[in-house]
Kinemage of the C-alpha trace (Angstrom):
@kinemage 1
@onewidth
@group {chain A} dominant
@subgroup {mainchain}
@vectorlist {calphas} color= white
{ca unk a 1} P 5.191 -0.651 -20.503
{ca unk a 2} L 1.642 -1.086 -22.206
{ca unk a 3} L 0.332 0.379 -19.773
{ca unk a 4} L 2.048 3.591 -20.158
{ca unk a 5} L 1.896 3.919 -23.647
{ca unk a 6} L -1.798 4.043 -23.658
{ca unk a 7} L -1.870 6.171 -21.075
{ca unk a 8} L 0.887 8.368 -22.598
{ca unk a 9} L -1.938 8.326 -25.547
{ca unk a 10} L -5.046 9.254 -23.783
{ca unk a 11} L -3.020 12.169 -22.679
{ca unk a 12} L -1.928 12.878 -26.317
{ca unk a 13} L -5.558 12.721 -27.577
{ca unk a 14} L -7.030 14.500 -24.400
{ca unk a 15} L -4.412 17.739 -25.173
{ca unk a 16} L -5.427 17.753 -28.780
{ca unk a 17} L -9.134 17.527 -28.506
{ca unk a 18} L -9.930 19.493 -25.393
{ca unk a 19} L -11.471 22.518 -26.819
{ca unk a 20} L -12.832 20.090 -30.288
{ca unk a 21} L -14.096 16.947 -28.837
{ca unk a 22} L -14.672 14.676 -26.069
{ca unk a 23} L -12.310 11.834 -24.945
{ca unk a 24} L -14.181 8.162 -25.584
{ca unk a 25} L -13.473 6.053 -22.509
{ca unk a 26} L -14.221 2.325 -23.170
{ca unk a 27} L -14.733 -0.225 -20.655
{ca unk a 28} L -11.752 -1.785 -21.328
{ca unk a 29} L -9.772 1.365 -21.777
{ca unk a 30} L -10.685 2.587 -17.743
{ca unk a 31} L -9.484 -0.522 -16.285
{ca unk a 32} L -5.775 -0.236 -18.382
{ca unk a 33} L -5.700 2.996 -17.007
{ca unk a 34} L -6.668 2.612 -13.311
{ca unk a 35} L -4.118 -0.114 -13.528
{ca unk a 36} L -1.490 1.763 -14.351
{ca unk a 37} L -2.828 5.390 -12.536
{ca unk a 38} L -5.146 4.090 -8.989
{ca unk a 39} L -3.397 5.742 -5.951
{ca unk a 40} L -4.018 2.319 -4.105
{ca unk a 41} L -2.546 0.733 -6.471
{ca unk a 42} L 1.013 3.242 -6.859
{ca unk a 43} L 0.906 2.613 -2.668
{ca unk a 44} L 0.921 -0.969 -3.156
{ca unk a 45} L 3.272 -1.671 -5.317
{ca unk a 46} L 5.388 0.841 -3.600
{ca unk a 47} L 5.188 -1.487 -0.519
{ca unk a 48} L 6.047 -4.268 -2.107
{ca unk a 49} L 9.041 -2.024 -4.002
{ca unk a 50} L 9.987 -1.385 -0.026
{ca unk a 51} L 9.483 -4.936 0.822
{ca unk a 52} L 11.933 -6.424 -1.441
{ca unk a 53} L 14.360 -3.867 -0.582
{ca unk a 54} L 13.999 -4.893 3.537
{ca unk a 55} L 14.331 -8.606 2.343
{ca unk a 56} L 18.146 -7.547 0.161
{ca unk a 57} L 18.673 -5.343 3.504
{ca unk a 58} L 18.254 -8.260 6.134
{ca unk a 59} L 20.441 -10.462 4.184
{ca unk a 60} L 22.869 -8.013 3.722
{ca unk a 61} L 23.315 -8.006 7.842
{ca unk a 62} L 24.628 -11.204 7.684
{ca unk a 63} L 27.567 -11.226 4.855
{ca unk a 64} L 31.312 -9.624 5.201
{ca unk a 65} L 31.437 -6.017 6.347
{ca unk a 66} L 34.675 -3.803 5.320
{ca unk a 67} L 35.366 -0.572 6.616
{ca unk a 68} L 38.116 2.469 6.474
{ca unk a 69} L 39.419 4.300 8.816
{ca unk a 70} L 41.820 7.288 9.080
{ca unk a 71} L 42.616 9.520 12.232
{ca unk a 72} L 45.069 11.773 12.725
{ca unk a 73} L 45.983 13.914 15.853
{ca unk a 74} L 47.923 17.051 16.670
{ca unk a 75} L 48.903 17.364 20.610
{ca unk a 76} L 49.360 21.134 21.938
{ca unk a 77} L 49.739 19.781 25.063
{ca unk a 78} L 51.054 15.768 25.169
{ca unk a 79} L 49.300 14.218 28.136
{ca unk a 80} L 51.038 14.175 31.071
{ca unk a 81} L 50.889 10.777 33.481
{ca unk a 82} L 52.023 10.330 36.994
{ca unk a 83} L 52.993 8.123 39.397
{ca unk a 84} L 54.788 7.428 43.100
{ca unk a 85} L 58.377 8.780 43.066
{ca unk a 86} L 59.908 5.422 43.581
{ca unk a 87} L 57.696 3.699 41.344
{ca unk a 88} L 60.328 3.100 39.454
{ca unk a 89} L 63.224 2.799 41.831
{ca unk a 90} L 66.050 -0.212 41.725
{ca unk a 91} L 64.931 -3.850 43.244
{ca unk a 92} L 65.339 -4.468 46.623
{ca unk a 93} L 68.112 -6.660 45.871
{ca unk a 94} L 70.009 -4.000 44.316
{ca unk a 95} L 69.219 -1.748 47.058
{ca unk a 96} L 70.464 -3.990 49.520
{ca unk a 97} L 73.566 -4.975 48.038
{ca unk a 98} L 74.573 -0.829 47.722
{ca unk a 99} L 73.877 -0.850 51.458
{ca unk a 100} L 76.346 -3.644 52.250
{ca unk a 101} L 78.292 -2.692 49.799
{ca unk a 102} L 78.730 0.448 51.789
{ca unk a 103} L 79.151 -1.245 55.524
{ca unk a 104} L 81.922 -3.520 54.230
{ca unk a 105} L 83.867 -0.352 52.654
{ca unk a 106} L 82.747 2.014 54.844
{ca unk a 107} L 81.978 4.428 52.060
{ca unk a 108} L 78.233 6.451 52.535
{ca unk a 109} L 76.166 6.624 49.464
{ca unk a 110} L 75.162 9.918 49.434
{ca unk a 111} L 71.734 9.777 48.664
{ca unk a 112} L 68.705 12.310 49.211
{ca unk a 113} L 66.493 11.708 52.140
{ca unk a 114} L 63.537 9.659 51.150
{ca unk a 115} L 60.138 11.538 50.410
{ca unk a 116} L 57.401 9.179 51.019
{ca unk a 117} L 54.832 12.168 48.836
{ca unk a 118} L 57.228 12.320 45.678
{ca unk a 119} L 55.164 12.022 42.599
{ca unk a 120} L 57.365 11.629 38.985
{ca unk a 121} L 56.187 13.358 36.057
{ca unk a 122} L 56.123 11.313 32.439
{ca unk a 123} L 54.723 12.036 28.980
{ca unk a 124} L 54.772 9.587 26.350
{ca unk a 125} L 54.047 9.380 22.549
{ca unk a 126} L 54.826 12.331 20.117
{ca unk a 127} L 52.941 15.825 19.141
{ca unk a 128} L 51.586 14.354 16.025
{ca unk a 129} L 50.024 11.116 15.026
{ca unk a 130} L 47.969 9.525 12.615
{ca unk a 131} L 46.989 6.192 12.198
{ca unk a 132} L 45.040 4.222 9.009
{ca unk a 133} L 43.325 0.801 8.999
{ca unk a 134} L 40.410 -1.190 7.810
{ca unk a 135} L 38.295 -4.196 9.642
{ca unk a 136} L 36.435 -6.643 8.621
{ca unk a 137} L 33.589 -8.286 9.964
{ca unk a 138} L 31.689 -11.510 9.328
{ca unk a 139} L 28.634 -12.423 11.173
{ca unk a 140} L 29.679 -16.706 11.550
{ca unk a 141} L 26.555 -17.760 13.289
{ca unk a 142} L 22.955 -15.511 14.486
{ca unk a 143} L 19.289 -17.602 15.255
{ca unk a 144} L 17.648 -14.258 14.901
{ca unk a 145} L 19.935 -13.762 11.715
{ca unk a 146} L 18.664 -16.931 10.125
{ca unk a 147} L 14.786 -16.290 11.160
{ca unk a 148} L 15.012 -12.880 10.239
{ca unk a 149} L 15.889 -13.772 6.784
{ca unk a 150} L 13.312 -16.505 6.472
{ca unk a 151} L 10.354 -13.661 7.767
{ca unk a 152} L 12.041 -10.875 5.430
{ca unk a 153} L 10.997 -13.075 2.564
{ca unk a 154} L 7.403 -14.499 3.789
{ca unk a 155} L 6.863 -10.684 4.739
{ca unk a 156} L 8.313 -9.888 0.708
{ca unk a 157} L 5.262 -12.039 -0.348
{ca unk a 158} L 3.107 -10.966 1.664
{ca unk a 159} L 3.286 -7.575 0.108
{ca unk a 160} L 2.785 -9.339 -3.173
{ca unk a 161} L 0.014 -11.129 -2.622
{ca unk a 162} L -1.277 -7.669 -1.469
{ca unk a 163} L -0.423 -5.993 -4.205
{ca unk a 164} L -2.715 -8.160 -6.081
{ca unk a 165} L -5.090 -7.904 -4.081
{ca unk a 166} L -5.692 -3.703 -4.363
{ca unk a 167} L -5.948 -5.286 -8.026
{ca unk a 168} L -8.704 -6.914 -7.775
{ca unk a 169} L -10.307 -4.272 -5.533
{ca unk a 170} L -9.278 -1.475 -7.810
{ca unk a 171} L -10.981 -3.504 -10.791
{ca unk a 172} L -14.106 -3.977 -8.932
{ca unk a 173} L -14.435 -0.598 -7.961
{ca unk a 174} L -13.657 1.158 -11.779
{ca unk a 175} L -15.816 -1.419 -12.826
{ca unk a 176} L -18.904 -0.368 -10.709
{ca unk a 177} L -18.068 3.479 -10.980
{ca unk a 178} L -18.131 2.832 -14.879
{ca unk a 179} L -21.816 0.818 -14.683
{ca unk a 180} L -22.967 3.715 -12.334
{ca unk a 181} L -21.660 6.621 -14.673
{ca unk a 182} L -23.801 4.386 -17.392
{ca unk a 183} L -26.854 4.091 -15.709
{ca unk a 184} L -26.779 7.730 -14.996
{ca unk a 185} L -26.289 8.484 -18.598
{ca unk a 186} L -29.251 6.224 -19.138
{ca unk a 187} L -31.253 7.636 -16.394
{ca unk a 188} L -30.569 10.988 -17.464
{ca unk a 189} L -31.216 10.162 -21.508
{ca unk a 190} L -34.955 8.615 -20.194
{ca unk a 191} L -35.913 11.623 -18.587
{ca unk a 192} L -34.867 14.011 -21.318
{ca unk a 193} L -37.314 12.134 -23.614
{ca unk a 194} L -39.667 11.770 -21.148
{ca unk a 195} L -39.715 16.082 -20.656
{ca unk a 196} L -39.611 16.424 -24.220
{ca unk a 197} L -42.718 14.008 -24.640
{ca unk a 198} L -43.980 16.324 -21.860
{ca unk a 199} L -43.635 19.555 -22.865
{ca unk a 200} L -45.172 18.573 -26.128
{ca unk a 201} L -47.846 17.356 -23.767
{ca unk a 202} L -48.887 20.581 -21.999
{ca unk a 203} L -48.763 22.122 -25.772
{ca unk a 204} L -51.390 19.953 -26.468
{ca unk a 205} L -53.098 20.506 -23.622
{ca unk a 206} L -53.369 24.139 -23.715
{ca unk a 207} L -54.328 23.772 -27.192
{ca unk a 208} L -56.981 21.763 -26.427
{ca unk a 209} L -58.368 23.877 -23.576
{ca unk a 210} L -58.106 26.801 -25.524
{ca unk a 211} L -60.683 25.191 -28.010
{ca unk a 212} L -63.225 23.851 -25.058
{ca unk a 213} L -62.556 20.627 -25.039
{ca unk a 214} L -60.156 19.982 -21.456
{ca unk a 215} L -60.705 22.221 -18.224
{ca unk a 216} L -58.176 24.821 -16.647
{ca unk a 217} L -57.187 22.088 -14.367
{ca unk a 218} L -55.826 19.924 -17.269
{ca unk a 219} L -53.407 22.982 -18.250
{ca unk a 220} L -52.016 23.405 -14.826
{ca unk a 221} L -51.468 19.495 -14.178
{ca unk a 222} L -49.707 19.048 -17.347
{ca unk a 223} L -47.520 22.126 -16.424
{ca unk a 224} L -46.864 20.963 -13.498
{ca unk a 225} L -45.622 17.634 -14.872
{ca unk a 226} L -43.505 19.346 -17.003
{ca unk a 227} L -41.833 21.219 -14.592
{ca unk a 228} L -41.360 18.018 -12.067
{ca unk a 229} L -39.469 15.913 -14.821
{ca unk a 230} L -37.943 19.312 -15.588
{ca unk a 231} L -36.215 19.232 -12.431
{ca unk a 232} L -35.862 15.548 -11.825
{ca unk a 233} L -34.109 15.963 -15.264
{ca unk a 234} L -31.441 18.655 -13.740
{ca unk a 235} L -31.151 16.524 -10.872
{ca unk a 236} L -29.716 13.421 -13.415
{ca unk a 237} L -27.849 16.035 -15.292
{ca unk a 238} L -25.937 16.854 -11.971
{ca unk a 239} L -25.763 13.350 -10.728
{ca unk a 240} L -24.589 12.118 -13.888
{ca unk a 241} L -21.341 14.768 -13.744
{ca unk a 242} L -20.959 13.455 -10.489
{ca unk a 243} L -20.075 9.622 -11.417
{ca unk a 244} L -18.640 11.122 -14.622
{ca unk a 245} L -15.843 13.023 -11.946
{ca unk a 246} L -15.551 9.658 -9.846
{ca unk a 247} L -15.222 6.765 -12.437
{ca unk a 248} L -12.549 9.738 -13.577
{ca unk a 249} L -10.883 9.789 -10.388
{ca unk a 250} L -10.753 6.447 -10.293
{ca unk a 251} L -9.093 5.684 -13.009
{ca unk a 252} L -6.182 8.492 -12.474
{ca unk a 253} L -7.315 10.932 -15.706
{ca unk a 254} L -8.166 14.901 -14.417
{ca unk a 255} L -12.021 14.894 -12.972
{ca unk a 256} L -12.658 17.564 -15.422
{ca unk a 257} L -11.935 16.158 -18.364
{ca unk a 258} L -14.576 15.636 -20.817
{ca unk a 259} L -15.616 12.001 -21.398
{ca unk a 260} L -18.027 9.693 -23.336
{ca unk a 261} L -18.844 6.344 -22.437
{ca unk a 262} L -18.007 4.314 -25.590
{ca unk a 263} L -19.587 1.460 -24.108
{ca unk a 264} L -23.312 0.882 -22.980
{ca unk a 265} L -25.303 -1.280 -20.356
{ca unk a 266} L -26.998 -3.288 -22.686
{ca unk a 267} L -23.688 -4.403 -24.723
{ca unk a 268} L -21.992 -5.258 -21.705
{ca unk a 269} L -24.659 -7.432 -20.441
{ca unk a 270} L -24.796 -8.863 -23.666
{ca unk a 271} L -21.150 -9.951 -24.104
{ca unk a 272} L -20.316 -13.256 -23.453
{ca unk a 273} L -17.415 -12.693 -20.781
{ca unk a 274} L -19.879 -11.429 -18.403
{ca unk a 275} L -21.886 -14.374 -17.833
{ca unk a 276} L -18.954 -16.643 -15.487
{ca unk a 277} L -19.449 -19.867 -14.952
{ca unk a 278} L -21.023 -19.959 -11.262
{ca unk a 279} L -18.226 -21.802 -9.117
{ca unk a 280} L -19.718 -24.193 -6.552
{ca unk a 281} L -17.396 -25.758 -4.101
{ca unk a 282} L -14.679 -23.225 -5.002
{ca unk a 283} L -11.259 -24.109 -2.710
{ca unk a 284} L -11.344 -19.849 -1.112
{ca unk a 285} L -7.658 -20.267 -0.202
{ca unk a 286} L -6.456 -18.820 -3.095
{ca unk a 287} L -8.570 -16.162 -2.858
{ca unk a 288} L -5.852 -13.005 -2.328
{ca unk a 289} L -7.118 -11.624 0.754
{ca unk a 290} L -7.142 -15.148 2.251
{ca unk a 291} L -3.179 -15.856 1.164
{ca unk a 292} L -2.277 -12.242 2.264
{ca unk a 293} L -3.619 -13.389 5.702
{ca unk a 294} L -2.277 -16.931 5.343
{ca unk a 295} L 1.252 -14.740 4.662
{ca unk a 296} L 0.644 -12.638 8.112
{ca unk a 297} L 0.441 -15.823 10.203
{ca unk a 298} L 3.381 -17.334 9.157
{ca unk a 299} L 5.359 -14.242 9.963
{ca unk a 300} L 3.785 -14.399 13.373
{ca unk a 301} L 4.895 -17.508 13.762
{ca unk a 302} L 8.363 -16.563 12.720
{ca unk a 303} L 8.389 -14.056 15.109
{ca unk a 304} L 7.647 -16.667 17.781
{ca unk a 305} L 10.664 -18.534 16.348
{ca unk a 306} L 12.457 -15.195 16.146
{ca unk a 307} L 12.178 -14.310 19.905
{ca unk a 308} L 13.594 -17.901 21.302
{ca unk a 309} L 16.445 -17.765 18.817
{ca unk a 310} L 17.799 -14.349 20.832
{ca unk a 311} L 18.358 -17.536 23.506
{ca unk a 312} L 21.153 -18.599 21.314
{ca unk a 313} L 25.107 -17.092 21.098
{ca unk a 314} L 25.660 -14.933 18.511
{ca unk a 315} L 29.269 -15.299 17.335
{ca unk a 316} L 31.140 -13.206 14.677
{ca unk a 317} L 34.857 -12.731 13.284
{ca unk a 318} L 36.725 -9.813 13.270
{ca unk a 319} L 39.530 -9.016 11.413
{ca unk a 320} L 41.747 -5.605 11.549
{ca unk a 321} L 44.823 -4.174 10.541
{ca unk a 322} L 46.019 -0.692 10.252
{ca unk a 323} L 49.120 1.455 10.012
{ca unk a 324} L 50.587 3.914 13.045
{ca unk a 325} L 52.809 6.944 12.908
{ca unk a 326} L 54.213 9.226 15.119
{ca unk a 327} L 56.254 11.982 14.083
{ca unk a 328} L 57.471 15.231 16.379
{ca unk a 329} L 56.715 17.358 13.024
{ca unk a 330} L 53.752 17.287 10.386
{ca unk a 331} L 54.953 14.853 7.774
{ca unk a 332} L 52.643 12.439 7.584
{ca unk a 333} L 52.819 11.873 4.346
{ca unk a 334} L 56.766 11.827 3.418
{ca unk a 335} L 57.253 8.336 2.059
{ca unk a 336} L 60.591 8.071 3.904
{ca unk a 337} L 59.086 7.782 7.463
{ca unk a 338} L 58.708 4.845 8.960
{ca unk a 339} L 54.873 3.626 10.143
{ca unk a 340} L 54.471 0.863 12.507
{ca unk a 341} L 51.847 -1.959 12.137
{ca unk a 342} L 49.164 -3.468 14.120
{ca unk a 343} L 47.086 -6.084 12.506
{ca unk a 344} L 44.859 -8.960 14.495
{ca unk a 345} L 41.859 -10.972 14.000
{ca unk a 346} L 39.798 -12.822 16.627
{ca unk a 347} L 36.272 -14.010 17.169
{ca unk a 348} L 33.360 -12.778 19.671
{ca unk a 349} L 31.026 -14.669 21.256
{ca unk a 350} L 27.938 -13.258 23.310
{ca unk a 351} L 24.948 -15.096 24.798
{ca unk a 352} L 22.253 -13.589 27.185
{ca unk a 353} L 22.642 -15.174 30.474
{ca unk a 354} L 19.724 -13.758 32.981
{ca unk a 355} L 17.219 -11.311 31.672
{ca unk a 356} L 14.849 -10.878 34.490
{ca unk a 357} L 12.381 -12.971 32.324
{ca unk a 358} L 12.127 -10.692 29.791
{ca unk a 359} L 12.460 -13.370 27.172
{ca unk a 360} L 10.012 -15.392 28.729
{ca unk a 361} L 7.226 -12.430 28.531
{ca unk a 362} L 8.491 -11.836 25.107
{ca unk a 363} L 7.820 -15.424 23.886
{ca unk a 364} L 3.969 -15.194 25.739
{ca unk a 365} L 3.510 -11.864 23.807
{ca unk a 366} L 4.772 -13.457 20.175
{ca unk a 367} L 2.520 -16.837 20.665
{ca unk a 368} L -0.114 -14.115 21.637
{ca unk a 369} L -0.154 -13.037 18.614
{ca unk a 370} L 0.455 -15.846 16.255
{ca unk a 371} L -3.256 -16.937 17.593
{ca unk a 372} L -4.505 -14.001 17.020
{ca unk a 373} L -3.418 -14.309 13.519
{ca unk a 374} L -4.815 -17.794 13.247
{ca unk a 375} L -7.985 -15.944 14.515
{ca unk a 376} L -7.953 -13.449 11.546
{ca unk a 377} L -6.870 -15.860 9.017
{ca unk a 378} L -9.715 -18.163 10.190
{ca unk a 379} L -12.196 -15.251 9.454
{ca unk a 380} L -11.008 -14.457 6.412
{ca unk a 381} L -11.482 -17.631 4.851
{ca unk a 382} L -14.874 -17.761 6.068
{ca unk a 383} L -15.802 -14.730 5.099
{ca unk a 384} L -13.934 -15.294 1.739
{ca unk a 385} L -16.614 -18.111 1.455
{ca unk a 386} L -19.850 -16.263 2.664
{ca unk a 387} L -18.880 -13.793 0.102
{ca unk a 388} L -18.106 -16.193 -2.494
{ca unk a 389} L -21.522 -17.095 -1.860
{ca unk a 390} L -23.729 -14.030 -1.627
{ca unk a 391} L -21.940 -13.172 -4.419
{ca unk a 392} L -23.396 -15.967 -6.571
{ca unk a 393} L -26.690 -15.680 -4.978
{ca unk a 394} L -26.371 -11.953 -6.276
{ca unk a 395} L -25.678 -12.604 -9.624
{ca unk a 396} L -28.060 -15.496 -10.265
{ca unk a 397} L -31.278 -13.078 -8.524
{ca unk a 398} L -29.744 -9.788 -10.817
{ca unk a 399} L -29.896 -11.773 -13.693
{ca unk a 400} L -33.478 -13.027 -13.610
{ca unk a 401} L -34.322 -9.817 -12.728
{ca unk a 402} L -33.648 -8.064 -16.113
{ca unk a 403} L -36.299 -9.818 -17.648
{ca unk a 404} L -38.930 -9.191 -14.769
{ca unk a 405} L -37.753 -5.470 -15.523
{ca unk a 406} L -38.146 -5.608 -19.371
{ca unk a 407} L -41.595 -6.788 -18.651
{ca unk a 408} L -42.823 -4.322 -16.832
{ca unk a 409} L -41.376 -1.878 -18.691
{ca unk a 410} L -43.574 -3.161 -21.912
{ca unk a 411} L -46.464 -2.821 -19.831
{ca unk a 412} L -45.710 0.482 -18.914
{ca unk a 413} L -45.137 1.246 -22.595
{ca unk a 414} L -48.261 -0.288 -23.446
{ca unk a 415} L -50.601 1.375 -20.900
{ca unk a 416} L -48.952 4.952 -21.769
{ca unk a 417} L -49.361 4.882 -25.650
{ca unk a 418} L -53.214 4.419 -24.673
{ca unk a 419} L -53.763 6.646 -22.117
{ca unk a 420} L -51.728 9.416 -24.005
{ca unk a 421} L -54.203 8.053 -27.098
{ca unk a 422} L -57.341 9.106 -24.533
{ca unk a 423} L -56.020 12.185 -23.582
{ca unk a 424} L -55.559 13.749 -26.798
{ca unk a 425} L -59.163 12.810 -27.866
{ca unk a 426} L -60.448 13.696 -24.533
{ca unk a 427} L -61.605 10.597 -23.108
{ca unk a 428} L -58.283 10.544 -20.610
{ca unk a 429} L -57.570 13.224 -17.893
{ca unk a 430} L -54.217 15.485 -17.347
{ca unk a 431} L -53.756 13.231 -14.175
{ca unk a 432} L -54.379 9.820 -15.604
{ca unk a 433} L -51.395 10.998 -18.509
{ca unk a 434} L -48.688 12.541 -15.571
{ca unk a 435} L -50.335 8.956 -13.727
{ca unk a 436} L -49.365 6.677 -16.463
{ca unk a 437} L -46.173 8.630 -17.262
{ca unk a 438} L -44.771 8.582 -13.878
{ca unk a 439} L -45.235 4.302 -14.214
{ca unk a 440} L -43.276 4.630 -17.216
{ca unk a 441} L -40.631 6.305 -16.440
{ca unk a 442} L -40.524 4.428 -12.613
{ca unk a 443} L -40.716 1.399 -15.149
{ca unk a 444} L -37.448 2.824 -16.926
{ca unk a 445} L -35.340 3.289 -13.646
{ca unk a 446} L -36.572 -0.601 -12.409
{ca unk a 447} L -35.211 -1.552 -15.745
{ca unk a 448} L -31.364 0.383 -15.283
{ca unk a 449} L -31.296 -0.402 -11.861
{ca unk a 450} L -31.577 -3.649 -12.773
{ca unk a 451} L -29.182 -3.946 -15.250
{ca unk a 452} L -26.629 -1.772 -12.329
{ca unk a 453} L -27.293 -4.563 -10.529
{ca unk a 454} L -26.695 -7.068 -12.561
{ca unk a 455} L -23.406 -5.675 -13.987
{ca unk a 456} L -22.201 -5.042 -10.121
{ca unk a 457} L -23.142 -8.092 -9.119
{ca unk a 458} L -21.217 -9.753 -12.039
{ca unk a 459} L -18.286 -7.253 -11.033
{ca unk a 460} L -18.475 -8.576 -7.203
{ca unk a 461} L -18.555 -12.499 -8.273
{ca unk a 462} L -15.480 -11.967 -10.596
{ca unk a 463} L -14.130 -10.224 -7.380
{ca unk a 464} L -15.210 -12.994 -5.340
{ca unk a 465} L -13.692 -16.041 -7.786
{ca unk a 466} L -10.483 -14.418 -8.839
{ca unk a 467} L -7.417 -16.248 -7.354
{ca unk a 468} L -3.771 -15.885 -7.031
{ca unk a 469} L -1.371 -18.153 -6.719
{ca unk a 470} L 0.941 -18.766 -3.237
């Protein structure tokens, strides 16, 4: 519900200040929202959604079953059935005491000659019928029934241990799109300075040419320089939209909509919260991918279980009773008419008894795959642990590294102020200035790149430690 509200309030602030301001994103602002907004994450907990429905579903197979039924039937024609003409002729006891009945008295039956081809002609039942009933069904006892239940819910898991999963990889990946959007910003903020600082350069320049003291040559280098970072600075400009659109994306808002980063590299790096505790002998089976897998190898294994219980009987109870009537005229429903009962219960019992060995082939092609889940679920947890750590190694390397960056980058600093010193009273050339420049601003990207790394790096070891519980 949180969730939603803010989001219901970016919207809100987004309508009122599109055409007056810019929407501030925060750090912690783009992770609410791609929490509440990632397409990965609607899809997962969608699954899971469809998961727990399957699991009410499979035990719903199992419990009492009622239906209705009503039919009713109009004959045009009632069917006609036939049989031998003496089908249904007196006993031969009968028959034989007429004939001696006749010897003794000497009085003939007269009866017609006998046709061994004579059919009889019978119909039975009435033009119109109708008939109304219910049955009810229990399953009493079902293997697969009981395994299917007991997979329905490792499989309902399953999908909720995934589910937090996509969370974790749906916060590492707004986290990284939101450090690469800054250092873009930053990137693209160093080398606006740096062709301002330019520009005013090549003013100089000419200046200085025009009064004799720099060459031709000097001019067209510092141009030249200014046009380079002049492009280079378009370039950032474009690349900078770019991870603008995709942290945007990422976090469900419009990838038009126009942001500023509230937050900055060097505040993140600075807060306390992103400086973990490195882990060392961390237990990686409650890592989420490595219980999602743990979850797909036990319904393997239920499915193992699954195909020997179709050995077993199956045996369910039935209960029915309904209403007849039959009627020579529609009147089905006068009250006064009498309708005839039928009502029975019973139980039915059915067990496979020769298959051809399918069963057999079916069991080899479960335990199949149950080992190849115990394959996958072995590699997970090893790679769970190589990541864990590279991951560590990562973060330990990216942190040093801001320091070795900040260094150079006061060097760079340092050997820039004096050469751009030299130039302007001569002593320095239009080459050694673009020269020292270029270190600068190569000392500049070292020193964001850096601090990317280090902020992705943190991002992949939170990834890497984060847990959930089985």
């Amino acid at each position: 519900m949180t969730l939603r509200i803010t989001f219901s309030v970016v919207l809100a602030l987004m309508a009122q200040q599109k055409t007056t301001a810019q929407t501030q994103i925060s750090f912690a602002l783009a992770h609410e929202l791609a929490l509440e907004n990632a397409y990965a994450l609607k899809v997962s907990r969608l699954n899971e959604a469809e998961a727990s429905s399957t699991m009410k579903k499979t035990l719903a197979t199992g419990l009492p079953h009622v239906s209705a039924n009503a039919d009713y039937a109009n004959y045009i024609d009632i069917p006609t059935q036939v049989a031998p003409g003496d089908a249904f002729g007196f006993p031969d006891y009968l028959t034989n005491f007429f004939f001696d009945l006749s010897e003794n008295t000497g009085v003939l039956i007269d009866a017609p000659p006998l046709d061994p081809n004579a059919i009889s002609e019978f119909q039975f039942g009435t033009p119109q019928s109708a008939t109304f009933g219910i049955t009810a069904t229990q399953l009493i006892f079902s293997g697969s029934y009981i395994v299917g239940v007991q997979a329905a819910k490792v499989y309902e898991e399953a999908r909720r241990v995934a589910t937090s999963k996509t969370v974790v990889e749906v916060t590492q990946s707004v986290s990284s799109a939101y450090y690469t959007a800054l250092a873009a910003h930053e990137n693209e903020t160093n080398l606006r300075k740096a062709a301002m600082l330019m520009d005013e350069t090549a003013k100089e320049t000419r200046a200085l040419a025009e009064a004799g003291f720099l060459e031709q040559l000097d001019v067209d280098m510092a141009d030249l320089a200014s046009k380079n970072l002049g492009n280079q600075l378009e370039n950032a400009t474009l690349q900078k939209k770019l991870t603008y659109s995709l942290l945007l994306y990422q976090i469900g808002l419009p990838i038009d909509t126009d942001i500023i980063l509230s937050d900055n590299m060097t505040a993140l790096i600075a807060q306390s919260s992103l400086t973990p505790t490195i882990i060392s002998g961390m237990d990686v089976s409650e890592i989420p991918a490595v219980v999602e897998q743990q979850y797909l190898y036990e319904l393997a294994e239920w499915n193992v279980k699954e195909t020997k219980a179709r050995s077993l009987p199956q045996i369910s109870g039935f209960y029915t009773n309904s209403q007849n009537a039959q009627r020579d005229v529609f009147n089905i429903f006068d009250a006064s008419e009498k309708w005839y009962p039928t009502q029975l219960w019973g139980v039915q019992v059915s067990m496979p008894v020769f298959g051809s060995f399918e069963g057999k082939h079916m069991r080899d092609v479960a335990s199949i795959q149950a080992l190849k889940a115990q394959t996958a679920l072995d590699a997970t947890t090893e790679a769970a642990s190589l990541e864990h750590y590279a991951a560590n190694s990562e973060f330990v390397r990216a942190t040093s590294s801001i320091s070795e960056a900040e260094q150079n980058l006061l060097l760079a600093n340092r050997i820039y102020e004096r050469v751009s010193i030299g130039h302007k009273e001569g002593l320095k050339s239009s080459f050694d200035l673009t020269q020292a420049q270029n270190q600068l601003l190569s000392s500049e990207g070292a020193l964001v790149g850096a601090r990317l790394q280090m902020l992705n790096a943190h991002a992949r070891l939170i990834a890497a430690t984060t847990t959930t519980q089985k």
